[in-house]
N, C-alpha and C positions, 0 to 999 in steps of 0.2 A: 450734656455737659459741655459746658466753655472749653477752650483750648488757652487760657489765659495762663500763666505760668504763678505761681505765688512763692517768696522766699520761705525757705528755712530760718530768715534773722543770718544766719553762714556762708554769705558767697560761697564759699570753698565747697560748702556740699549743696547747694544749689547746682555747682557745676557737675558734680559726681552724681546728684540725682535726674540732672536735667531739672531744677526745679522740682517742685510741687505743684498739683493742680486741683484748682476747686473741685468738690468733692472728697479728695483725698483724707482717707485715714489711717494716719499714722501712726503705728504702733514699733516702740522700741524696747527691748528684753535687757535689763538692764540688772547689774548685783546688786545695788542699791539706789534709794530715790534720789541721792546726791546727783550720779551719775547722768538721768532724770532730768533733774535741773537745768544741767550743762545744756541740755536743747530746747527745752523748755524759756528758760527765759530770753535768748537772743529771738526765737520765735513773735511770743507775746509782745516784744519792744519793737518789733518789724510791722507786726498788724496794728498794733496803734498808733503807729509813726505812720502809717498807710492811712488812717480815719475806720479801718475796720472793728466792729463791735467783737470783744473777746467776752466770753463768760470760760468761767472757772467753776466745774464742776468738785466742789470739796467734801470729799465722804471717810478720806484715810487717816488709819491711827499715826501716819507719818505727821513730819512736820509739814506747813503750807509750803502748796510750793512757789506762792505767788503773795505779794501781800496788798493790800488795796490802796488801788493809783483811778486816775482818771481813763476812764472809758473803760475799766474793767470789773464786768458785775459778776460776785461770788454768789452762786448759791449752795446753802451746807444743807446737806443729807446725808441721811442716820440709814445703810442698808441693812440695820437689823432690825428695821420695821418688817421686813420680808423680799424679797424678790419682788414680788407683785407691785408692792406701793413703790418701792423704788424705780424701779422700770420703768411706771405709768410714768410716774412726775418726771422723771427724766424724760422721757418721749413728749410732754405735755408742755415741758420747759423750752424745748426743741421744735417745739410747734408755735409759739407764741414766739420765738426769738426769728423765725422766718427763712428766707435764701438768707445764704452769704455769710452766715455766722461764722466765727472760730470761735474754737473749743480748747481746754484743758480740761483735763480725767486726771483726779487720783489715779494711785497704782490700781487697778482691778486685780491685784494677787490681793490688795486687804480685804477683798468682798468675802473670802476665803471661808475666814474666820464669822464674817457673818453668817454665812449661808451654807458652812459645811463643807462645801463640794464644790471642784470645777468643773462640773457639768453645767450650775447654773451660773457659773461664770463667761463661760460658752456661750450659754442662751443668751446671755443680757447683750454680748457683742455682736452675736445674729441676727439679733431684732435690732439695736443699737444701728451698727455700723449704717447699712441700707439703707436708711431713713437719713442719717447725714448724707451720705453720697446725695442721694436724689436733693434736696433742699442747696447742694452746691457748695458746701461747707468746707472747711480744714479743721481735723481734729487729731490730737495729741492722745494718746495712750500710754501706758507703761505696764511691763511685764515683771518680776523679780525672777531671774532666774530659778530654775531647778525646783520651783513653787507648783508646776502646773503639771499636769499630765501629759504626753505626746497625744493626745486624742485633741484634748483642748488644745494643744499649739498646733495642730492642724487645722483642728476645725476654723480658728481664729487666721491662723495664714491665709486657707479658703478666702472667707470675709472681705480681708481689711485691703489694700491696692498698696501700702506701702509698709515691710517689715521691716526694720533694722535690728542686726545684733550688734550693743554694744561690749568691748570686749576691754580690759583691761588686765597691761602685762608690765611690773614693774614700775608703776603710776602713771604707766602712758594708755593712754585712751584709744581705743580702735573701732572703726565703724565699719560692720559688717551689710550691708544691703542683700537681703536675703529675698526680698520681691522687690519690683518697683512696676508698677502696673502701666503697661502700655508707652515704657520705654526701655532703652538699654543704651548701652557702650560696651569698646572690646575690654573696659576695666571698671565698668557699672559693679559689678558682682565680685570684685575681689576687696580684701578687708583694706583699710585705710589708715593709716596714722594718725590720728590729729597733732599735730605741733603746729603753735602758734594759729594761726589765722589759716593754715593750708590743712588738707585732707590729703596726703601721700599714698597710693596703691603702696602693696607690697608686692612687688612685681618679681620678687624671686620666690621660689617654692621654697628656701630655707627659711627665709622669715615668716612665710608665712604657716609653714608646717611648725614651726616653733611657736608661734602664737595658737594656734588653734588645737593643738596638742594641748599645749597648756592650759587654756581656757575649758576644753571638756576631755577632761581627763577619764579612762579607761578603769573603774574601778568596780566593784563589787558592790556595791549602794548603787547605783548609778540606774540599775532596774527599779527598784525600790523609790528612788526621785522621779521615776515617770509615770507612777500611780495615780489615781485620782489624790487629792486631798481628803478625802472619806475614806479613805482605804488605809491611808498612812497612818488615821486616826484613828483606825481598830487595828491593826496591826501593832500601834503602840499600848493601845488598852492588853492585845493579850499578852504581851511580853509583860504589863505590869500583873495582870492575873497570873502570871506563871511562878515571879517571882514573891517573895517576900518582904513587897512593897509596904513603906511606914503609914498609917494610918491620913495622914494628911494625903499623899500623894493619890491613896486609893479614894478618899474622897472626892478631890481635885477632879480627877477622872469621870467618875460616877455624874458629878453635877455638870460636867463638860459632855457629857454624853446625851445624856437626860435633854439637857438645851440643845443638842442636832433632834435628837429623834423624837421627844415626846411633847415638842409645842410650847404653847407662849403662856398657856393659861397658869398663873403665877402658883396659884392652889393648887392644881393637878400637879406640878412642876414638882412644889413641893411635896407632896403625899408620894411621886416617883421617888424623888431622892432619900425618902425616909425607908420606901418596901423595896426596890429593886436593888442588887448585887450586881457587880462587875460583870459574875459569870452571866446574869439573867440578862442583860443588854445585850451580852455578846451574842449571844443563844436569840434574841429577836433578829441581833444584825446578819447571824446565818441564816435566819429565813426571812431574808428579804429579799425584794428584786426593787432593781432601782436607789436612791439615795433620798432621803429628807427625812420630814417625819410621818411616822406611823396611823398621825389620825385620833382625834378622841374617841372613837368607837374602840379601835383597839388600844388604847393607854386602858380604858374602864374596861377591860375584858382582861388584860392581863393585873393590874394592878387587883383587882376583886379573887383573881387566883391566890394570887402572893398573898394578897394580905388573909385570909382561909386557909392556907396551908403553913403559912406562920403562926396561926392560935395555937397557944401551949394547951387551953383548954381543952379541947374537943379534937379527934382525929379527922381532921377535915377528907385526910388520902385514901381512907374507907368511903367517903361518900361522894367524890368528885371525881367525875370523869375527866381522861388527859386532854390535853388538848396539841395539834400539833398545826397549825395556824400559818399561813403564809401573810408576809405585809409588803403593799408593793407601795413604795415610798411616795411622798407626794410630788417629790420633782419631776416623779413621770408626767403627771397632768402637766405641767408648764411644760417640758419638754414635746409633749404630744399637742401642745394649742402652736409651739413653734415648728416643728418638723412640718406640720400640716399647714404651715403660711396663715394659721390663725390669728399670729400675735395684733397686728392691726386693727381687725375686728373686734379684739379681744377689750384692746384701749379703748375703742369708740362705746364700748360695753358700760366703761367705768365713768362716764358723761351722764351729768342728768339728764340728759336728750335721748345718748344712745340707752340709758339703764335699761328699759324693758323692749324701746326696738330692734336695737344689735343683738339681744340675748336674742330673740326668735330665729333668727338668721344662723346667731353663733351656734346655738342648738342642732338647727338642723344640720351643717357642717362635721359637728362633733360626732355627728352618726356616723359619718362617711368616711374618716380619717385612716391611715394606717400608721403601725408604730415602728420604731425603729429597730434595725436588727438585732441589736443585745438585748432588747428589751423583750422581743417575743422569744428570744432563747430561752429567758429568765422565765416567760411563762408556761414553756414546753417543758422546762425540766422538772416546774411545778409540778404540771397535771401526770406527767413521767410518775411521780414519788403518788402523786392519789393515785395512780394508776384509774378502773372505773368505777371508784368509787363515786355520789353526790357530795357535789361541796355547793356552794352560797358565797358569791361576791357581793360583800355587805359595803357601802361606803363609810369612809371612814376619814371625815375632812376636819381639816385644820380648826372650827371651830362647833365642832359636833360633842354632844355630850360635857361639856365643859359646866364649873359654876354658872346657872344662869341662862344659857340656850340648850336646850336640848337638841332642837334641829329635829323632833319625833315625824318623822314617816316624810321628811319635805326633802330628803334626798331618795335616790330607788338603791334596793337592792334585790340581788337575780339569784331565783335556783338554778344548775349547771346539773341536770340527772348526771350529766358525763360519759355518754353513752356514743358507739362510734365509732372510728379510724383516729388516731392521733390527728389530723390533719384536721378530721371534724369537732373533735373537742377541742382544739385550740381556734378555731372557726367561734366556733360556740362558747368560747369562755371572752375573746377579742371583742365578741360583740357586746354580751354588759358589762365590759370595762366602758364602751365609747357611749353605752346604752347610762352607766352613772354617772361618766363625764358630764355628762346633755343637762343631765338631772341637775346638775348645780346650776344651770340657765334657767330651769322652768320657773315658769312665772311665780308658784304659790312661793319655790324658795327665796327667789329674791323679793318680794312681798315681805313676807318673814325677816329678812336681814335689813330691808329698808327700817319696817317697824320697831326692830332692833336696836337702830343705830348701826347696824354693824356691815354696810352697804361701803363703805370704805376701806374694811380692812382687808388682808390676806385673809383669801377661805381657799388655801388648794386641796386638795382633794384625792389623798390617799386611799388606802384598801384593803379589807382585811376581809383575806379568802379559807375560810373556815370549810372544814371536813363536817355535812350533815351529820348529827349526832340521832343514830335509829338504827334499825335493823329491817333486813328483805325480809319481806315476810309474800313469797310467793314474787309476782311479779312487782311489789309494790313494797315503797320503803318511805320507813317515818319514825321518829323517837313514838314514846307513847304517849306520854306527855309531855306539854309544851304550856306555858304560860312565863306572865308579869308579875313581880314581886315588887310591893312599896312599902314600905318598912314603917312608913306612917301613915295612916290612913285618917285624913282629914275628914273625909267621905261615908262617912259611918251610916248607916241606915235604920240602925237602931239606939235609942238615949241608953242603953246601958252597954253598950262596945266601949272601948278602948282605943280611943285611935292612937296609940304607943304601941299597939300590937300588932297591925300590919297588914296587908290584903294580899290576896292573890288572884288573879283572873285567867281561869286555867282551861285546857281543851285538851279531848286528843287529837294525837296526830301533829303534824307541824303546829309553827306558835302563827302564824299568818292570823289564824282565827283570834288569839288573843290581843294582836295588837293595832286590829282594823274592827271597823266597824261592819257586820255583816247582814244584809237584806236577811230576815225571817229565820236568824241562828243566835244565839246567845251560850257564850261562855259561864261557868261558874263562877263565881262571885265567893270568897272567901273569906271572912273576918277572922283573923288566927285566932281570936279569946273569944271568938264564937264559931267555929266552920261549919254549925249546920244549919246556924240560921241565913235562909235568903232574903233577898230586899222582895222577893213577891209572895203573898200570902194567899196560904190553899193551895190544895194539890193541882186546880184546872190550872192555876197561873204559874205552879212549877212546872206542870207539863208543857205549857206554853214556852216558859222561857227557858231552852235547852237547846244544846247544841243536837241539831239532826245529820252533818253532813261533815268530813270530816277531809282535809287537806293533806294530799300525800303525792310522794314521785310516782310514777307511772316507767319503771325502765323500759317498759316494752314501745309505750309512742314519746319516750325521752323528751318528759314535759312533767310541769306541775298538773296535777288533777282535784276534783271535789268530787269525793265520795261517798253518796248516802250511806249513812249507819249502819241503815239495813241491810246493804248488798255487803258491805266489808262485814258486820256481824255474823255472818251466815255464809261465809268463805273458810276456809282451811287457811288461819294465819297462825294459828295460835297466840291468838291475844287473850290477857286476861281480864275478860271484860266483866266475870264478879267481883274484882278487882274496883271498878271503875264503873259500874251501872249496874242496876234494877230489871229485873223484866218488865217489862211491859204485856201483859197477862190479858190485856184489852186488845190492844193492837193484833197479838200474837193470834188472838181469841179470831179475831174479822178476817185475818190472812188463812188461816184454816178453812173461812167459810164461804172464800174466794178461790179456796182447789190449791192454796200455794200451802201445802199441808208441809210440816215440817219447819218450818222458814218460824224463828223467834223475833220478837220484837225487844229493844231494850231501850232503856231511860239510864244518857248519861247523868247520872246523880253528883258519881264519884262519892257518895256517904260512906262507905265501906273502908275507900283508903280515908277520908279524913278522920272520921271514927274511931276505926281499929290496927290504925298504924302511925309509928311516930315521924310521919310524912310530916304534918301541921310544925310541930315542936321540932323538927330538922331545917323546914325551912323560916322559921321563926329567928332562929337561932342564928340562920346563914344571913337571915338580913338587917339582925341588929348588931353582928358581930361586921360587916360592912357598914355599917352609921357609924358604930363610934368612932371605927379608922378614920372615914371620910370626915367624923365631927358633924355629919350633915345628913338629913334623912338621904335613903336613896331608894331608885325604881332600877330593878334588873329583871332583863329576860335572859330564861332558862330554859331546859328539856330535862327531862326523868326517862330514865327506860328501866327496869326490871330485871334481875333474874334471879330464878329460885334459893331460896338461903343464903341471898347476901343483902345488905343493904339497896336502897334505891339509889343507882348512879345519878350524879344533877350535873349536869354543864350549865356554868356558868356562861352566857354568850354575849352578855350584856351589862354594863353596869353603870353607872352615871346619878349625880345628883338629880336629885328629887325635886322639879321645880313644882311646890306649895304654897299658898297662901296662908294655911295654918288657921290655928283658930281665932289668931289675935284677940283682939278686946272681945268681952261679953258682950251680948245687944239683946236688952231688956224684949222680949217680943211680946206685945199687950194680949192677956188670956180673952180678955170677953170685947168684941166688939162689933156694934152693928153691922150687917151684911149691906147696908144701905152707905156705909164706912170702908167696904172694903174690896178691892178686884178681884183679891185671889188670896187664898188659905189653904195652906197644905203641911203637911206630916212625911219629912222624910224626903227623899227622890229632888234632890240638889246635891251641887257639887258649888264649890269654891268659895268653903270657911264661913266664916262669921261674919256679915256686911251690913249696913244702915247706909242706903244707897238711895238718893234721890234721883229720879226718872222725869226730866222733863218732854220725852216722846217716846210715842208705844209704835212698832210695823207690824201691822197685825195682817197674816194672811190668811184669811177664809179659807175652809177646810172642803164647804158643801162647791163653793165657788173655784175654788184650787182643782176638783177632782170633775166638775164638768168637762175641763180645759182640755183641748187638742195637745195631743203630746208636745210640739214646737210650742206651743204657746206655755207651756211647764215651766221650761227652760227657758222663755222669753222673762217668768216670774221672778227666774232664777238670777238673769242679768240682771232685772230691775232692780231686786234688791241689793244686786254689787252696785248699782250705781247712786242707789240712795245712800249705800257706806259709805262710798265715797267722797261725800259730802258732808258724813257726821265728822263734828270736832267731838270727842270724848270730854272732855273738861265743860266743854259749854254746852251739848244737851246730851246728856248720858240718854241712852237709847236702848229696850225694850225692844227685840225682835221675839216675836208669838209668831209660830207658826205650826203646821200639823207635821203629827209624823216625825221623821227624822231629818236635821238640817244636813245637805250634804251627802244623803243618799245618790245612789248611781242609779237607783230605779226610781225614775221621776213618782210613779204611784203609788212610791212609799214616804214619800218626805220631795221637800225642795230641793234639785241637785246645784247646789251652791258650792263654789270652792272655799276654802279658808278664807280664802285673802280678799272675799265679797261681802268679809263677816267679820274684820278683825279689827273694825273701829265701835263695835257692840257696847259697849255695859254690863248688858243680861242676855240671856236669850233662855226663849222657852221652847221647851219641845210640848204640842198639847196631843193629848189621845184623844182622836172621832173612830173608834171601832167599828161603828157602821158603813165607815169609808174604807176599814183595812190600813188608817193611819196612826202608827204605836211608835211613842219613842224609845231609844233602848240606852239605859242608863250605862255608859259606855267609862267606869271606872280604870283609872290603868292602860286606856288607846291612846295611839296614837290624837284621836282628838279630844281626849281628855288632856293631852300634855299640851295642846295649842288651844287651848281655852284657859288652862291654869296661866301659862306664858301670857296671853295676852292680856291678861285679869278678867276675862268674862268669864259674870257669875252664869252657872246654868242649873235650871227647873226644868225635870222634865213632870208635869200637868196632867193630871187623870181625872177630869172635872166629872165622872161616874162612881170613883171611889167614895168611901163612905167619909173617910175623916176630910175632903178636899170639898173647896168652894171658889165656881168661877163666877164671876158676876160679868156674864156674857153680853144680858141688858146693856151693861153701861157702856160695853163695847159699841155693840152696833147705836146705840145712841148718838154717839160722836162725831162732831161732824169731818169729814175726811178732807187734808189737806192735800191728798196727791196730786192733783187735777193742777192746783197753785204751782206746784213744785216740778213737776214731769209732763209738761200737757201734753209730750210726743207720747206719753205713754197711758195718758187718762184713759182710753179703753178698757184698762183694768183696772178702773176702779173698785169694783164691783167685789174684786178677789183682795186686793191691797189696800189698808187704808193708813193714813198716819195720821196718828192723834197727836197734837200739838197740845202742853202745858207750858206755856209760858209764863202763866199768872203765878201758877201753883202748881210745882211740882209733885208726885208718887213718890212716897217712901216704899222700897224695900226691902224690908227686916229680916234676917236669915240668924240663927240661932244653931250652930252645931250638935250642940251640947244636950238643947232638951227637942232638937231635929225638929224647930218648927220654925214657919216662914208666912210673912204676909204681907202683901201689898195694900198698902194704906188710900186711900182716894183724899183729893186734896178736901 
């Protein structure tokens, strides 16, 4: 930094401050923006009588405080785009405008109202300020009195190198210098008069005890003025809940509330302000830590309670288990990217340069951070209240679950057994807060947000820390049941379902197993207007596709564990497993004849509870009685636990629109047509509605060729084909990805381990069955990647070219001649496994039919 000196526009307090110096920012506390003014424009009339570039930062609901002259460029910003968007572009405006700028700021007390809280008015002037200083700047700021917390006007005095308070006693104006950074006098620091054109000390203690008396006077409210601005704003909510406030005012409130805490999305926003009460906001704001909003995870977790426990129909409070739920607000994420000196990184994040290389960097960072001390208070007195019990830090960011993105499995979230020394559980719950932080950096998500559009807007990153809903049973704990609920089932498997009646994808044990995709495990599959029928026929293919292995806490090595059926079946838990399975009379039969005498074998069927209890018709009821609230189908995950003579308790954990493609139009699909006519012909085992989709390229990967391959070279198959995504445009060749197995597995020798975002510019994709190889795909209704297949619009078949009603015409494949080698020549060595078939002349129809579940690919 220069030693050059720069005016105020006021001899008189040039001399009282010694000047101003590049870098310098300057913040004054002022009653009103009039006041403001008074320094403000002798300032700007000085810098451009100098040839200095001023910009005017204009974001307040005040009047301008400048109006447009030469050499003075406004830019107007809206900060209830979010913190985030504003912040960047400010920082990014501040980067193009270079050394040597000056600046004017609205007041930063209007962000107030934007953003809730002065905490993130704090953050904007800690990343803010430093960034001017260094570039060598002069910038203006303004405070409103008695608007901000004492935390905020410390942290901001910290900051800024020059504070003034101005002070005003009988219309005379007084100027308090409260910092001036890196200089003084023996009357720098005492208040000042302004009359006329001079700054006068008050150089006797009676004037100035009389002005400063007056100006912050000793009262009873005067605590109460040094709260956050979030505080002050539930504090006035409960005095209106106490009293017998007139029905506008209570409104006024509710919808003023609803906009701090429950997000931007206009729909959810309103579906809040129609189901939540005064009391039920206040009752979230007591179990919060931190300030902002809550997260779409938890809006669709509480709103799906309220709107259940408000049906006049049905006594929802017999069947729903409570919930007592912690939300730690989103401004902790912004707060914890600044305390940690991440905000930098953070911008260079939001560049299409930095978009995917800063996030690797920013990620790794986000692991390492610490939080600030009120904050881990707020998380000790949490895990205090679960005492050790298990809970689940679920994410819960600003554009999660909302109309439209679900966000299904692209953020993480953590089991906490809770097991430990208080020191260690707060150890262990610190870590996947910084462990979901990272998560919103990982590639597949910002992949997803790109493909979105939504790669520009605020996504921060809330959290909603839920109490595991189960029971110990010995050393081990888990609900009994867990699964997904969709209220519409597009997906049907059979022409006589109902897809108005709804599915369910159900396990025991934690819901992990229902909403991932699992090597060699399958959940149940449920049609509510049909629950016994499954999508696999015969008893070898039910036994086949059954969950074996079951997902539960472990308190004793305080971790999540997979536990064979077998070994939990034949433990002392007392589970009700006729409840929930079959014997298996075979198995049980081979274990006897192996010395392990005693030991049963069972087959989770679950036919018992769908059969002979009003489980189906309970949750039937629970998910079309959430459609009509929402007006919108919806997918929720839940738990069941049991106990004798009462109802089955369900916790609702999850609740969110239904992203479906539905059945739209009809699509005539031709009954008789030559095999010499056709690719492929199949019955059933598709996802994604009703389509008439032309296919100008097929990536077919060889299954006999796939399964020679050295394990690196798997995964080398795996990149290739993200790199051939990469290069489909959707609109101009819609794309056919065939391959064996399951896409996306984690065991290469079960499927390709491809990530989402190497597959998300598709068409179609097919899963084919080589049983010979051990390659099966698993019709994954209701996952996690069922929801980023529906999102993305790719249609998917999974291909059983051995079944009896299916036809693949393999021939016409390997006839083809393969364009890889044209396309990839670094990567021609596999050709052999890889081929792409080019139509360019004549594109592939194919025809997908809901309704009478059949499907076929037409040859040009």
């Amino acid at each position: 930094m220069t030693a050059e000196k720069v005016s105020t526009g006021l001899p008189a307090l040039d001399e009282v401050l010694d000047g101003l110096r590049l870098g310098d920012n300057v913040v004054l506390n002022v009653d009103d923006i009039e006041e403001y003014r008074l320094f403000v424009t002798p300032y700007v009339k000085s810098a451009l009588a100098a040839g200095r570039p001023v910009l005017y930062m204009r974001f307040g609901s005040h009047a301008p405080l400048l109006e447009p002259q030469d050499g003075l460029i406004i830019h107007e910003l809206d900060p209830r785009a979010g913190f985030e968007s504003f912040a960047v572009r400010i920082h990014n405006l501040i980067t193009n405008a270079g050394r040597g700028t000056f600046y004017v700021f609205d007041s930063l007390s209007d962000l107030q109202s934007a953003w809730g809280t002065d905490q993130m008015v704090g953050n904007f002037f800690w990343v803010t300020c430093p960034y001017l200083f260094e570039l060598d700047t002069i910038a203006y700021f303004a405070l409103i009195r008695d608007r901000h917390s004492l935390k905020t006007l410390a942290r901001i005095r910290d900051t800024t190198q020059v504070l003034l308070d101005v002070l005003s006693d009988d219309g005379r104006i007084h100027v308090h210098p409260l910092k001036v950074w890196q200089r003084h006098s023996p009357t720098m620091f005492l208040p000042h008069l302004m009359e006329d054109e001079r700054f006068i000390p008050l150089a006797d203690s009676y004037h100035a005890t009389r002005l400063l008396s007056r100006c912050a006077p000793s009262t009873p409210d005067t605590a109460r003025r040094h709260l956050d601005h979030w505080y002050r704003l539930f504090l006035q909510a409960e005095e209106l809940a106490e009293t017998e406030a007139d029905s506008e005012q209570y409104g006024d409130m509710v919808r003023h509330l609803c906009r701090h805490m429950m997000g931007q999305d206009e729909r959810m926003l309103a579906l809040a302000r129609e189901n939540f009460s005064l009391d039920d906001l206040l009752a979230v704001k007591g179990r919060m830590i931190g300030t902002g909003f809550i997260g779409g995870k938890a809006v669709g977790m509480l709103l799906a309670r309220d709107i259940l426990l408000r049906d006049t129909e049905f006594d929802w409070s017999a069947h729903l288990e409570p919930h007592d739920s912690f939300f730690v607000g989103s401004n902790v994420y912004y707060t914890y990217i600044v305390h940690n000196g991440l905000w930098p990184l953070y911008v260079r994040q939001k560049t299409p340069e930095g978009y995917f290389e800063a996030a690797a960097e920013l990620r790794a960072k986000m692991l390492e951070g610490s939080f600030p001390d009120e904050i881990r208070a707020g998380f000790q007195q949490m895990l205090e209240y679960f005492g050790q019990y298990p809970i689940i830090v679920r994410s819960s960011s600003l554009l999660e679950d909302g109309f439209g993105n679900a966000f299904a499995g692209k953020y993480d979230s953590f089991f906490c057994v809770n097991q430990g020394s208080p020191e260690q559980r707060l150890t262990q719950f610190e870590d996947a807060v910084r462990r979901i932080y990272a998560s919103a950096m990982s590639e597949d998500a910002l992949a997803y947000r790109r493909q979105r559009g939504l790669e520009h807007l605020d996504e921060q990153m809330a959290l909603l820390t839920q109490r595991v809903s189960g029971t110990y049973r010995g050393h081990w704990y888990f609900p009994e049941l867990a699964g997904v609920g969709v209220s519409y089932n597009t997906f049907v498997w059979d022409k006589d379902m109902d897809p108005r009646a709804g599915m369910l994808r159900l396990v025991l044990g934690l819901g992990t197993r229902a909403v991932d995709r699992v090597e060699g495990d399958y959940p149940r599959l449920v049609a509510l207007d049909a629950p016994l029928k499954r999508p696999h026929k015969g008893f070898e293919d039910a036994r086949r596709f059954l969950q074996r292995d079951v997902d539960l806490l472990d308190i004793n090595s305080n971790s999540l564990e997979t536990l064979p059926l077998l070994k939990l079946a034949n433990s002392d838990t007392g589970l009700p497993l006729d409840l929930f399975a079959t014997r298996d009379e075979e198995i049980t039969r081979r274990l006897e004849e192996r010395g392990r005498k005693g030991q049963k074998a069972w087959l989770l069927t679950f036919d018992q509870l769908l059969s002979e209890t009003p489980f189906c018709e309970v949750m039937q009821r629970l998910l079309k009685t959430l459609e009509k609230a929402y007006d919108y189908p919806v997918d929720v995950e839940f738990t069941v636990n049991f106990s004798a003579g009462e109802p089955p308790r369900i916790n609702v954990v999850q609740c969110r629109p239904l992203q479906t493609r539905g059945e739209r139009q009809r699509v005539e699909v031709p009954d008789h047509q030559d095999d010499r006519e056709v690719l492929l012909r199949s019955e059933g085992n598709f996802m994604g509605g009703n389509v008439s989709l032309p296919l100008r390229q097929i990536i077919w990967v060889d299954a006999a060729g796939y399964s020679r391959l050295p394990l690196s070279d798997k995964y080398e198959v795996a990149r290739l084909v993200g790199r051939l995504n990469r290069r489909i445009s959707r609109e101009q060749e819609p794309t056919l990805l065939m391959g064996p197995g399951r896409w996306g597995s984690s065991t290469p020798a079960l499927g390709v381990p491809i990530s989402f975002a190497e597959i998300n510019n598709m068409a179609a994709l097919a899963e084919v069955a080589f049983s010979s190889e051990g390659l099966m795909p698993e019709l994954s209704f209701g996952s996690h990647f069922f929801q980023d297949l529906v999102e993305a619009d790719i249609f998917y078949l999974a291909l059983f070219p051995e079944a009896r009603n299916v036809f693949f015409n393999r021939n016409w494949v390997e006839n083809q001649p393969n364009a890889l080698e044209g396309m990839m020549p670094a990567s021609s060595r596999f050709k052999s496994v890889v081929k792409i078939i080019r139509l360019d002349q004549q594109p592939l129809q194919l025809l997908a039919d809901v309704v009478s579940q059949r499907l076929v690919c037409t040859l040009p």
